[in-house]
mmJSON file of the N, C-alpha and C atoms, coordinates in Angstrom:
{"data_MODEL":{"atom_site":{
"group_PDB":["ATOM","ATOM","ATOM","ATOM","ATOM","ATOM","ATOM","ATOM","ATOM","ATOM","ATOM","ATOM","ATOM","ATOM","ATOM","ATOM","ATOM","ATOM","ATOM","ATOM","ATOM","ATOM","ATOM","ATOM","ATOM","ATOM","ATOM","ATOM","ATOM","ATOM","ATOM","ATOM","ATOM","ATOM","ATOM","ATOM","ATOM","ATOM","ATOM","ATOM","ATOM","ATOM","ATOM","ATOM","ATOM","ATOM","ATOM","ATOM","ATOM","ATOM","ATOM","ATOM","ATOM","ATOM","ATOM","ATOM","ATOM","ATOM","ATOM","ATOM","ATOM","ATOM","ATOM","ATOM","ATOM","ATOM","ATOM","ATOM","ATOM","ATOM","ATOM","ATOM","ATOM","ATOM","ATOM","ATOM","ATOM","ATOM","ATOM","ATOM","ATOM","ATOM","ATOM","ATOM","ATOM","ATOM","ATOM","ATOM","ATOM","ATOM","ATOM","ATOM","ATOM","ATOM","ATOM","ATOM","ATOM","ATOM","ATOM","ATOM","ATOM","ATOM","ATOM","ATOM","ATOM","ATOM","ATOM","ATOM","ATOM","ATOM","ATOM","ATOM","ATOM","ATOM","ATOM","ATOM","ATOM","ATOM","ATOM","ATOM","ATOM","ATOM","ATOM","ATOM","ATOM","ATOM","ATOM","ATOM","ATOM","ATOM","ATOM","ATOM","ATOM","ATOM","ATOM","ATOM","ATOM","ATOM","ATOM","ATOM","ATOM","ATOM","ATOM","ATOM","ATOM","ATOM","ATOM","ATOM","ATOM","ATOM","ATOM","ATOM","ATOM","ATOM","ATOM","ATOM","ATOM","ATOM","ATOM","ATOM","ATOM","ATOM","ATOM","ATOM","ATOM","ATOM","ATOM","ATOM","ATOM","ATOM","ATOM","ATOM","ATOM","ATOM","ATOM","ATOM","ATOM","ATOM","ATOM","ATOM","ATOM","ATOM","ATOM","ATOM","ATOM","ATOM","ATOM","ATOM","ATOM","ATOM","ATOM","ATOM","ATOM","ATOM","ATOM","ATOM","ATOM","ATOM","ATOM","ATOM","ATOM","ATOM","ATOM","ATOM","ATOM","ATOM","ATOM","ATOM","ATOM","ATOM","ATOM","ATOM","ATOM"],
"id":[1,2,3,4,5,6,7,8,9,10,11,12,13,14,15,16,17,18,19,20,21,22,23,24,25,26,27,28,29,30,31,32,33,34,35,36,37,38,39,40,41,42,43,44,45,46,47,48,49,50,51,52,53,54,55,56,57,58,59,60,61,62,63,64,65,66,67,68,69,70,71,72,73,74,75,76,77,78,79,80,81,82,83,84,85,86,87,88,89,90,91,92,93,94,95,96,97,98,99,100,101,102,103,104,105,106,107,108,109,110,111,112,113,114,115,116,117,118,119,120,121,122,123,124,125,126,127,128,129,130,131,132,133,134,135,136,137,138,139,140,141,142,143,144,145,146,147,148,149,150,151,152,153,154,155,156,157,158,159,160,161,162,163,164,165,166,167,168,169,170,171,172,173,174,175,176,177,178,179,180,181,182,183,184,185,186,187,188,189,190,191,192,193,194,195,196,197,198,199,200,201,202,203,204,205,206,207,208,209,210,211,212,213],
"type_symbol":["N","C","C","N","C","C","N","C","C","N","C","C","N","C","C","N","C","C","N","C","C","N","C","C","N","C","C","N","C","C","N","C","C","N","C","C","N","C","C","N","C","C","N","C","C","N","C","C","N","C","C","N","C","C","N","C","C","N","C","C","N","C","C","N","C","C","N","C","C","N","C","C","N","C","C","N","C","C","N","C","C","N","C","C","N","C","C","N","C","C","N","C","C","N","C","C","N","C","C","N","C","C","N","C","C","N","C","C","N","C","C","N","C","C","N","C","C","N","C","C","N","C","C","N","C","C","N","C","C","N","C","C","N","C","C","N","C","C","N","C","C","N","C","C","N","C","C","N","C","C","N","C","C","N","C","C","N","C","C","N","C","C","N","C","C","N","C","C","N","C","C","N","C","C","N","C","C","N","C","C","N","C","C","N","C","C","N","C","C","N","C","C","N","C","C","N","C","C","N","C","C","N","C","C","N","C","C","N","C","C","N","C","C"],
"label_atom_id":["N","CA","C","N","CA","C","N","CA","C","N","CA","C","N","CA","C","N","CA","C","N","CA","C","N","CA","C","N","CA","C","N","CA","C","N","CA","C","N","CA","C","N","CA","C","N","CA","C","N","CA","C","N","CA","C","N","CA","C","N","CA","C","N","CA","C","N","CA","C","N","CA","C","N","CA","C","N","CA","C","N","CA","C","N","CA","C","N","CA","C","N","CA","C","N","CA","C","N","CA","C","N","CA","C","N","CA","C","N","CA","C","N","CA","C","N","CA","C","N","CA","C","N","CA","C","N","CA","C","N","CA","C","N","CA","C","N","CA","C","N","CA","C","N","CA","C","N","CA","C","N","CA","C","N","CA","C","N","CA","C","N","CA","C","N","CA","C","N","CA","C","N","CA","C","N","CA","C","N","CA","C","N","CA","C","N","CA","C","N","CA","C","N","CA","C","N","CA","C","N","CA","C","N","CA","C","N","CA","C","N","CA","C","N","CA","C","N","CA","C","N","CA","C","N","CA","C","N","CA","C","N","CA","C","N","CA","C","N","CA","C","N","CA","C","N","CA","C"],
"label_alt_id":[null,null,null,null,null,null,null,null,null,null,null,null,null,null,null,null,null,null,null,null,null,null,null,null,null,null,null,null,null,null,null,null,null,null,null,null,null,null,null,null,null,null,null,null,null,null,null,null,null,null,null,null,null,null,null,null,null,null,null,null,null,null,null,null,null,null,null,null,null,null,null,null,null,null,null,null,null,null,null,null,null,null,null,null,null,null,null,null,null,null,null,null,null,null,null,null,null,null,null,null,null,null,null,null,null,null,null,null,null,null,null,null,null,null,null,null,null,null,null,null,null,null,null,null,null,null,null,null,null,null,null,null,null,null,null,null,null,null,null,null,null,null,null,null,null,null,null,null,null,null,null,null,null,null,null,null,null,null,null,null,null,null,null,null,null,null,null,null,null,null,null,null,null,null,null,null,null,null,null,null,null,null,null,null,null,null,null,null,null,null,null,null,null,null,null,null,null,null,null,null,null,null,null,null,null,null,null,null,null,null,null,null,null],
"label_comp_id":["UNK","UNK","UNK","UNK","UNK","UNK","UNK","UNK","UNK","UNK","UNK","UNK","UNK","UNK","UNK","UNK","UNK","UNK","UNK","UNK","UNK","UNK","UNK","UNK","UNK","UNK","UNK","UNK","UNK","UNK","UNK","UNK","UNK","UNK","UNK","UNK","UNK","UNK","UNK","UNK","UNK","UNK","UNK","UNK","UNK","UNK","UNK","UNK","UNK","UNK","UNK","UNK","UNK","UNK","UNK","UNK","UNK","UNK","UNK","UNK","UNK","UNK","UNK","UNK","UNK","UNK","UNK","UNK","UNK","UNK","UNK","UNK","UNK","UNK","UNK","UNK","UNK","UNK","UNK","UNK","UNK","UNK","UNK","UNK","UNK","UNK","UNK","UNK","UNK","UNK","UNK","UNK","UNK","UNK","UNK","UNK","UNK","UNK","UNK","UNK","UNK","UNK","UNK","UNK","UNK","UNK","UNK","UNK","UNK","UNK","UNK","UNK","UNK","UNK","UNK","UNK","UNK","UNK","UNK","UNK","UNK","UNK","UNK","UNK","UNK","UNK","UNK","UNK","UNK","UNK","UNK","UNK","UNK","UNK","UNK","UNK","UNK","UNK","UNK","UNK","UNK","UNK","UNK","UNK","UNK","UNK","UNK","UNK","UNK","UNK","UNK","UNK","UNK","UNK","UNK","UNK","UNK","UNK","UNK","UNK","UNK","UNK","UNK","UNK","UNK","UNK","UNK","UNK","UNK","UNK","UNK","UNK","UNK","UNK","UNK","UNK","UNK","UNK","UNK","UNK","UNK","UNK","UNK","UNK","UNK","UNK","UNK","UNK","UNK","UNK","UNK","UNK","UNK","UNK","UNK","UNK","UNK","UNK","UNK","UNK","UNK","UNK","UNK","UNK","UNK","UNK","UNK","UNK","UNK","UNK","UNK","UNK","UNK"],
"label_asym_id":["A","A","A","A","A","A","A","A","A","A","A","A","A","A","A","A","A","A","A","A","A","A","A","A","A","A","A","A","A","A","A","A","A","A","A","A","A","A","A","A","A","A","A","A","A","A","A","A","A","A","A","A","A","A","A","A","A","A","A","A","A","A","A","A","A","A","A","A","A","A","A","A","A","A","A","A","A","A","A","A","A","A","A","A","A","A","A","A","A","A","A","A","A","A","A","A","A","A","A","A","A","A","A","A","A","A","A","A","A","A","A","A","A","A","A","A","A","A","A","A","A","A","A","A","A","A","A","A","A","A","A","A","A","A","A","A","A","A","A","A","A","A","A","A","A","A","A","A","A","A","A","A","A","A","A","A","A","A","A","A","A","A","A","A","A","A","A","A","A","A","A","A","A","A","A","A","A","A","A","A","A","A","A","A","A","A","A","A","A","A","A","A","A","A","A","A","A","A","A","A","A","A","A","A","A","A","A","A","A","A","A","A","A"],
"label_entity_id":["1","1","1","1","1","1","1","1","1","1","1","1","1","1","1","1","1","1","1","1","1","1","1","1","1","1","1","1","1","1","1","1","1","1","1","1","1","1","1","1","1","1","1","1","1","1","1","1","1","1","1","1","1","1","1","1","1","1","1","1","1","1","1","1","1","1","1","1","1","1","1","1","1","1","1","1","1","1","1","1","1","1","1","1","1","1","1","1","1","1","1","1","1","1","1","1","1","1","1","1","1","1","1","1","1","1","1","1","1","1","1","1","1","1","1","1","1","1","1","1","1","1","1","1","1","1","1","1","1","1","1","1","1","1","1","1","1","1","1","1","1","1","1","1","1","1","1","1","1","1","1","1","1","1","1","1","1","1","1","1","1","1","1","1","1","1","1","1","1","1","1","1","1","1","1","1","1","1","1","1","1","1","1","1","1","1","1","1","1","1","1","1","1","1","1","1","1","1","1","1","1","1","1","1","1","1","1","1","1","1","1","1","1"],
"label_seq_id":[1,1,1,2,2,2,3,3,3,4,4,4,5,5,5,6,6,6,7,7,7,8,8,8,9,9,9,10,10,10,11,11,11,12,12,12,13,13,13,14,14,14,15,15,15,16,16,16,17,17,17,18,18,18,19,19,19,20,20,20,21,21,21,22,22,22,23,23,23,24,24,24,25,25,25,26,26,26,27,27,27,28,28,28,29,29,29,30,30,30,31,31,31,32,32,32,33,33,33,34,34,34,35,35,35,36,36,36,37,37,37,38,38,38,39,39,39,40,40,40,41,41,41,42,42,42,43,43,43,44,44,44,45,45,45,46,46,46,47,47,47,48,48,48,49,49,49,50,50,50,51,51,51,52,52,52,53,53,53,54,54,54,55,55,55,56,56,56,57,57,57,58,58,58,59,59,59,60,60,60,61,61,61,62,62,62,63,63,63,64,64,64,65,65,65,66,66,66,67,67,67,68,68,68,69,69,69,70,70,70,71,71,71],
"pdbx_PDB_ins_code":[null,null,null,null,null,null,null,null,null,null,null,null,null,null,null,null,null,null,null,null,null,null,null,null,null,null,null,null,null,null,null,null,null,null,null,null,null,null,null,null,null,null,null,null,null,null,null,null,null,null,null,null,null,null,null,null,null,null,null,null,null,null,null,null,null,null,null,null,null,null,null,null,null,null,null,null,null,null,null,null,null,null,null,null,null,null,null,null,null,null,null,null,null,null,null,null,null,null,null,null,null,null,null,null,null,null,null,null,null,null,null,null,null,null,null,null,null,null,null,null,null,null,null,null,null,null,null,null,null,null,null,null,null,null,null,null,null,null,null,null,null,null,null,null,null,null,null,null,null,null,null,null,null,null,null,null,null,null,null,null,null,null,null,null,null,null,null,null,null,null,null,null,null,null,null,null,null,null,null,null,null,null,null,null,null,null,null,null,null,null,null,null,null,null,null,null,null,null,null,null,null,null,null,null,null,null,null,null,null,null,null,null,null],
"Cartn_x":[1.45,2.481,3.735,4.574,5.959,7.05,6.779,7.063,8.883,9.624,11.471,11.874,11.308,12.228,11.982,11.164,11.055,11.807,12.63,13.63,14.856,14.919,15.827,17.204,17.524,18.635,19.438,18.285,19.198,18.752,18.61,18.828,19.686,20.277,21.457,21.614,20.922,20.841,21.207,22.435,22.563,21.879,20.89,20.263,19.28,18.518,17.354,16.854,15.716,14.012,13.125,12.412,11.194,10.211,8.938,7.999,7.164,6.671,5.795,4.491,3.712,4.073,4.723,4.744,5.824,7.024,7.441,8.576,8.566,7.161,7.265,6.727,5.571,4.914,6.675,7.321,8.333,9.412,9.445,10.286,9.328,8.411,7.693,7.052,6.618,6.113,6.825,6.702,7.421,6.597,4.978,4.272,2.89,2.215,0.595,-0.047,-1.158,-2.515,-3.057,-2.81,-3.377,-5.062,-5.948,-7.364,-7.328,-7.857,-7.859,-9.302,-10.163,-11.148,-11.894,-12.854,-12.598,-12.803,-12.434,-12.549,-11.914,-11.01,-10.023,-8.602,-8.027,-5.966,-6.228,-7.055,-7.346,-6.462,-6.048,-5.967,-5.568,-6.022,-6.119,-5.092,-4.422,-3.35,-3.579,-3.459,-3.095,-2.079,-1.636,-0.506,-0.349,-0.087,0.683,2.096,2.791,4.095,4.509,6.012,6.477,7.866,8.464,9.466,10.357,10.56,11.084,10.692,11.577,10.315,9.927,10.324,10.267,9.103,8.622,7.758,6.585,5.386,4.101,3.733,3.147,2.731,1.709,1.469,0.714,0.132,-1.511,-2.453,-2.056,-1.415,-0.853,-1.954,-2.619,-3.355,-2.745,-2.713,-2.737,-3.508,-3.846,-4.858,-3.856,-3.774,-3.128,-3.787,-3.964,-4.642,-4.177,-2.812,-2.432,-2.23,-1.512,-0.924,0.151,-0.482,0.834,2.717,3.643,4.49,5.778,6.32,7.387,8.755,9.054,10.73,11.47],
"Cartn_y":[-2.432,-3.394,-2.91,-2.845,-2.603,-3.674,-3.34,-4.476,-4.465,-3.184,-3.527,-4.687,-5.215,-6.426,-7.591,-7.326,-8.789,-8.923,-7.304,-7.799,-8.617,-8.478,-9.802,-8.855,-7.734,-6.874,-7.232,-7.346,-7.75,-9.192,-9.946,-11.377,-11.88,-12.954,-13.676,-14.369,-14.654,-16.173,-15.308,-15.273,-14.348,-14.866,-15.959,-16.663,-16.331,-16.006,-15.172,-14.672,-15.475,-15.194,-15.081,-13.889,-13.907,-14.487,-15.113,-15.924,-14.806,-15.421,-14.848,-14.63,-13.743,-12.734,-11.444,-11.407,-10.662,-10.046,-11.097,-10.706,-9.543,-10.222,-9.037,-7.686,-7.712,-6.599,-5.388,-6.636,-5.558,-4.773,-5.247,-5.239,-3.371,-3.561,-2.21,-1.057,-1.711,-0.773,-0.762,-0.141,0.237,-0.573,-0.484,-0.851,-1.114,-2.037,-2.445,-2.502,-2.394,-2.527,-3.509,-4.822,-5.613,-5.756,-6.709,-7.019,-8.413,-8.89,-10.568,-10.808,-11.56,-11.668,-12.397,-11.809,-12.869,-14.146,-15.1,-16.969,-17.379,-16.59,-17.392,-16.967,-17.696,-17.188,-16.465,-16.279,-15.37,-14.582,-13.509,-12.211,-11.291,-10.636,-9.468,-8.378,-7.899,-6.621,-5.784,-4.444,-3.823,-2.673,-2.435,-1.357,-0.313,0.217,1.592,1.148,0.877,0.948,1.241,1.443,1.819,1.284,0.537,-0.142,0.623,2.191,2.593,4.238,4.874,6.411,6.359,5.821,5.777,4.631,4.103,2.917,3.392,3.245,3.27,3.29,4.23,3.504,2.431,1.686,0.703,0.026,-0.479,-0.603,-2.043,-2.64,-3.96,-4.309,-6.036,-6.703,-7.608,-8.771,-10.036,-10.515,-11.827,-12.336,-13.711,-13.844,-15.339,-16.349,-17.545,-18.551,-19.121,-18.545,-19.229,-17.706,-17.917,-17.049,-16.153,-14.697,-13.917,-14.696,-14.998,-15.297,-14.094,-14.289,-13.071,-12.826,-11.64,-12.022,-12.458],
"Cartn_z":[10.698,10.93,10.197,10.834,10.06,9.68,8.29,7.239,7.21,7.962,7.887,8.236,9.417,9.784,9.141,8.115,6.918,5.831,6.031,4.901,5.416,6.565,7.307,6.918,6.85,6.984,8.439,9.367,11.317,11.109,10.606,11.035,11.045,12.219,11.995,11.295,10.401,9.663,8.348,7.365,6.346,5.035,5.016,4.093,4.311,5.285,5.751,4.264,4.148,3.045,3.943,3.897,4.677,3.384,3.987,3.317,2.479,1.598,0.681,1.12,1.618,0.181,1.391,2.828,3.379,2.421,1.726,1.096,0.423,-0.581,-2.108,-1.051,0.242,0.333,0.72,2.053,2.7,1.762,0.401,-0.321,-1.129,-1.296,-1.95,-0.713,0.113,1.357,2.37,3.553,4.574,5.887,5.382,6.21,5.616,6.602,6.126,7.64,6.909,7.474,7.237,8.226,8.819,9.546,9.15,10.602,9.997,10.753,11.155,11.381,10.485,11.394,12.703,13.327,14.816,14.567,15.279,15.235,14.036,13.606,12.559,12.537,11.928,11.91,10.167,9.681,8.466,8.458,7.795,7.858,6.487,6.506,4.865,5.847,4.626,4.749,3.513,3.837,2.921,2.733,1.679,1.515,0.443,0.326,-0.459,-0.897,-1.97,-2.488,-3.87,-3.834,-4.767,-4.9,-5.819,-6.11,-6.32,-6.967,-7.02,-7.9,-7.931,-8.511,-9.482,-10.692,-12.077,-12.185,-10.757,-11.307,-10.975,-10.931,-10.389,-9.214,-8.425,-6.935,-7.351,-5.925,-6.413,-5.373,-5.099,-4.187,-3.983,-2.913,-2.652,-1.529,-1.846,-0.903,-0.882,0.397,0.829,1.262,1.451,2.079,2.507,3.759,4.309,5.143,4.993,5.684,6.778,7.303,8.485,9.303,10.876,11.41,10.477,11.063,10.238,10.873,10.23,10.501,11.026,12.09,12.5,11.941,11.611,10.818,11.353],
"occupancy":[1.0,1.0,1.0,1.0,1.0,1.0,1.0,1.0,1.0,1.0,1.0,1.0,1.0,1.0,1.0,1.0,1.0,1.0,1.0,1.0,1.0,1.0,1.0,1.0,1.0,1.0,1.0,1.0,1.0,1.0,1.0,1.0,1.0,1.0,1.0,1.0,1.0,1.0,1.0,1.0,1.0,1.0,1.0,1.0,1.0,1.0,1.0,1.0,1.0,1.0,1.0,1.0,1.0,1.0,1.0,1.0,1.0,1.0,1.0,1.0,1.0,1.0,1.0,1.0,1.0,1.0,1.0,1.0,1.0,1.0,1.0,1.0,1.0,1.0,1.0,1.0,1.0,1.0,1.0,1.0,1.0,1.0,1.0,1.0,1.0,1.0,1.0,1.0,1.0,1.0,1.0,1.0,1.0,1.0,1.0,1.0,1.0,1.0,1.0,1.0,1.0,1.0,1.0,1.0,1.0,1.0,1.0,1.0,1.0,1.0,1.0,1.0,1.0,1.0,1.0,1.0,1.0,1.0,1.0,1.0,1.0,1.0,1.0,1.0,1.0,1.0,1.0,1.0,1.0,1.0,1.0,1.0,1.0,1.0,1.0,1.0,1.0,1.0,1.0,1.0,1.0,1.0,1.0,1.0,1.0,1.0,1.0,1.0,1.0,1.0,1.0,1.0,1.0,1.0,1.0,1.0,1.0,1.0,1.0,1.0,1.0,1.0,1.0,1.0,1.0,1.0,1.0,1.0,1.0,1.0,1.0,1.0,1.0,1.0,1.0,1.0,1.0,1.0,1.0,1.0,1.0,1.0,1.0,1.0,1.0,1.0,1.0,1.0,1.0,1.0,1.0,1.0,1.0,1.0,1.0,1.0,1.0,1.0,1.0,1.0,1.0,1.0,1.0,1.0,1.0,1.0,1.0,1.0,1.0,1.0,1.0,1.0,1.0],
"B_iso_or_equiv":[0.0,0.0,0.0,0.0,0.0,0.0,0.0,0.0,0.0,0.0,0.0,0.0,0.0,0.0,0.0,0.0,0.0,0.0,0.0,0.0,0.0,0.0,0.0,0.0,0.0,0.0,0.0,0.0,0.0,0.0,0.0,0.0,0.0,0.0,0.0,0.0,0.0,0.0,0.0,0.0,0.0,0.0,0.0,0.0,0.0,0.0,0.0,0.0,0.0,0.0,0.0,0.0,0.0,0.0,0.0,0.0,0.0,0.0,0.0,0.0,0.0,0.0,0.0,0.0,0.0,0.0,0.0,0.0,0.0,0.0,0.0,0.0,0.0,0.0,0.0,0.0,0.0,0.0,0.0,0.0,0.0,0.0,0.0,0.0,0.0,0.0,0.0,0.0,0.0,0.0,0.0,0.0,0.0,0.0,0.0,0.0,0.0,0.0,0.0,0.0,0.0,0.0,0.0,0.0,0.0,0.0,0.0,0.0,0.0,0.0,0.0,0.0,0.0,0.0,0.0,0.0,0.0,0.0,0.0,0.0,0.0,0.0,0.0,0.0,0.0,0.0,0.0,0.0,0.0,0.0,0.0,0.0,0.0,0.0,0.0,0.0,0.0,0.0,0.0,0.0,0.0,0.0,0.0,0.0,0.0,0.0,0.0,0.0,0.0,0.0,0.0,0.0,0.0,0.0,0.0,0.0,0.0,0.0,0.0,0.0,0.0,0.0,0.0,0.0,0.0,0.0,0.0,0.0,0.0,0.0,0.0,0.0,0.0,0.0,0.0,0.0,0.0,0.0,0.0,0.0,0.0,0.0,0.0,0.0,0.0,0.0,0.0,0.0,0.0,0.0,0.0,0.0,0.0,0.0,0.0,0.0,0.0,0.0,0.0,0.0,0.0,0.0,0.0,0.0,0.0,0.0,0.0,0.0,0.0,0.0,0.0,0.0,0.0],
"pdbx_formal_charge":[null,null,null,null,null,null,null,null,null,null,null,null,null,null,null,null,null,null,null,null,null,null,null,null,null,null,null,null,null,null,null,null,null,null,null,null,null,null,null,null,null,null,null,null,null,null,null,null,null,null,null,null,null,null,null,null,null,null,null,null,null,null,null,null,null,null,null,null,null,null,null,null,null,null,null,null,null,null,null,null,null,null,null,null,null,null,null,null,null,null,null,null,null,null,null,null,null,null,null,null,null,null,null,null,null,null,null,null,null,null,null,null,null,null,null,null,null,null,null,null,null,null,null,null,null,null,null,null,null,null,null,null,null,null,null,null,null,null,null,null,null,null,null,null,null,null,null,null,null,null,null,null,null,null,null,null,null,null,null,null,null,null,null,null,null,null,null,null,null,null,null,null,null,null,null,null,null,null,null,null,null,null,null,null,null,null,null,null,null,null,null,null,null,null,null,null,null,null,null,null,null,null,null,null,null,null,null,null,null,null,null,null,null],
"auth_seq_id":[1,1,1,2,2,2,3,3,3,4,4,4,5,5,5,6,6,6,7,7,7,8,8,8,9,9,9,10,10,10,11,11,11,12,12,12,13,13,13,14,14,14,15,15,15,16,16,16,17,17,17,18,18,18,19,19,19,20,20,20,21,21,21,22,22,22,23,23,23,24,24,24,25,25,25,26,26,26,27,27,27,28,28,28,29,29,29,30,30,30,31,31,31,32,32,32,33,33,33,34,34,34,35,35,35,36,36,36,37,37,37,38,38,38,39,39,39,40,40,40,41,41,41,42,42,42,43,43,43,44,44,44,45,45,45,46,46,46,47,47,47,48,48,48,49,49,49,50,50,50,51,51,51,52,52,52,53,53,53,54,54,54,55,55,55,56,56,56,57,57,57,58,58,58,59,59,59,60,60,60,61,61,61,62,62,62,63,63,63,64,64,64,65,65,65,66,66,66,67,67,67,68,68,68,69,69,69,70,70,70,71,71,71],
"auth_comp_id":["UNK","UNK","UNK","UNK","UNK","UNK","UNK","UNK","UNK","UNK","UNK","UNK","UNK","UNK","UNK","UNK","UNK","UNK","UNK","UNK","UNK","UNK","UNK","UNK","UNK","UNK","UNK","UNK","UNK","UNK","UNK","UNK","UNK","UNK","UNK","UNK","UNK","UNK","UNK","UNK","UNK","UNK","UNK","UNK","UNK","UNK","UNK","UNK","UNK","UNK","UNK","UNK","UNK","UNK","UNK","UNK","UNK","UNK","UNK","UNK","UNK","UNK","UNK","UNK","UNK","UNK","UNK","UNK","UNK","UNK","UNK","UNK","UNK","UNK","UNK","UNK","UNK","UNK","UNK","UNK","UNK","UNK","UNK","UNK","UNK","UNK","UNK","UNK","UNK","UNK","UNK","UNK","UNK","UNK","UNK","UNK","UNK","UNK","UNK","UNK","UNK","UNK","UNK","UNK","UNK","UNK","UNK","UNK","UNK","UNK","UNK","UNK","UNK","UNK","UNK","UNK","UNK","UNK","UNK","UNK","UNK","UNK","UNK","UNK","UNK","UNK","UNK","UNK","UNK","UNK","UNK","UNK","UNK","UNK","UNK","UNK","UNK","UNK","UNK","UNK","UNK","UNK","UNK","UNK","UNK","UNK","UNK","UNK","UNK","UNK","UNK","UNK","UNK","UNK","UNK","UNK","UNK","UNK","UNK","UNK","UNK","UNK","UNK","UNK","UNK","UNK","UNK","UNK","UNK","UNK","UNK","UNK","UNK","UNK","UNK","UNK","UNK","UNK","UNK","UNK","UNK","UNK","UNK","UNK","UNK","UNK","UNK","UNK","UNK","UNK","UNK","UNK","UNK","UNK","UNK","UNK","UNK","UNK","UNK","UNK","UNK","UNK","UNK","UNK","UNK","UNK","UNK","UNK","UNK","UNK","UNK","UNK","UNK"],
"auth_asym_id":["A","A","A","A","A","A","A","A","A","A","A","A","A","A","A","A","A","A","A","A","A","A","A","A","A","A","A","A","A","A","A","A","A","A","A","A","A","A","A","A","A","A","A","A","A","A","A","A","A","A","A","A","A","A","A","A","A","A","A","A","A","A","A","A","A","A","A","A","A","A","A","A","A","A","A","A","A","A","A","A","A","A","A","A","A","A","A","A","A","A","A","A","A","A","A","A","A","A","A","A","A","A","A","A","A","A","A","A","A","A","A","A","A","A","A","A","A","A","A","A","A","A","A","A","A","A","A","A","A","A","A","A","A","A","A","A","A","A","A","A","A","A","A","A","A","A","A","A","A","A","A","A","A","A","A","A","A","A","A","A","A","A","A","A","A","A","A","A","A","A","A","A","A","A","A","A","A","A","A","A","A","A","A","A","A","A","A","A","A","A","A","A","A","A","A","A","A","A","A","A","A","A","A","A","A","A","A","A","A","A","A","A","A"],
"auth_atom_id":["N","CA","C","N","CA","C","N","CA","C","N","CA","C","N","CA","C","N","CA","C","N","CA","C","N","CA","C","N","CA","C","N","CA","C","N","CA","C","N","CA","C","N","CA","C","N","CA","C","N","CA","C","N","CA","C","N","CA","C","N","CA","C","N","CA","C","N","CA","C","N","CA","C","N","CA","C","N","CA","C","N","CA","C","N","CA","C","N","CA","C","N","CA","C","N","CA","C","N","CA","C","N","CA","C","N","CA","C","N","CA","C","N","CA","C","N","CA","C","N","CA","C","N","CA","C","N","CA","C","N","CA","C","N","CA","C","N","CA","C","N","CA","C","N","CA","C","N","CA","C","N","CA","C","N","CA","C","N","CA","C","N","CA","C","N","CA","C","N","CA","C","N","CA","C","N","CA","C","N","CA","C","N","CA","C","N","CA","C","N","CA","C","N","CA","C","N","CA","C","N","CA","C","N","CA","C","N","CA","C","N","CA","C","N","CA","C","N","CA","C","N","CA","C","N","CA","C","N","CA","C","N","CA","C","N","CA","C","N","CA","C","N","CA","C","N","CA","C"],
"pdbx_PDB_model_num":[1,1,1,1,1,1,1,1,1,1,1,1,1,1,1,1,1,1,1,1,1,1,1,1,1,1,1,1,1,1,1,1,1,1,1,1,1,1,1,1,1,1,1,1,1,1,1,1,1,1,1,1,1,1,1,1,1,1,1,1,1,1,1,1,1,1,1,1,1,1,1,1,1,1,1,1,1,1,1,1,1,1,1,1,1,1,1,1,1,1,1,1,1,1,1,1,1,1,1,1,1,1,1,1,1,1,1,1,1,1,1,1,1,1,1,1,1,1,1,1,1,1,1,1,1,1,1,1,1,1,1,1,1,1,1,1,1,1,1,1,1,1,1,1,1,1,1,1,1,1,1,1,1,1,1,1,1,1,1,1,1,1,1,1,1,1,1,1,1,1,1,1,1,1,1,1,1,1,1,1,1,1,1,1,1,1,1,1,1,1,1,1,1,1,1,1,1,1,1,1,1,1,1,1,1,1,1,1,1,1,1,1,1]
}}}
């Protein structure tokens, strides 16, 4: 899944927050790996990021209880 358009850089709305935890992931990774499991709106992600070079990479999970939400 590609996590750019959650930083809301092309949204019209210039107040544009994408929801948590979208936020923190799009903000360190570029992209995740999403599965959903069947008969539920569940879904676990995972990612690879780095805030910046001097910081740590770092093994990022989510786990969300509703539909993933769109930027």
């Amino acid at each position: 899944m590609d996590l750019r358009p959650y930083l809301g850089f092309d949204h019209p709305d210039p107040e544009y927050r994408a929801p948590e935890p979208l936020a923190l992931l799009s903000g360190l990774a570029g992209g995740m790996e999403v599965w959903r499991p069947p008969g539920t709106e569940r879904w676990l992600a995972l990612a690879v990021g780095q805030a910046d070079p001097e910081f740590p990479v770092q093994l990022l999970a989510a786990v969300g209880e509703a539909e993933l939400p769109g930027p």
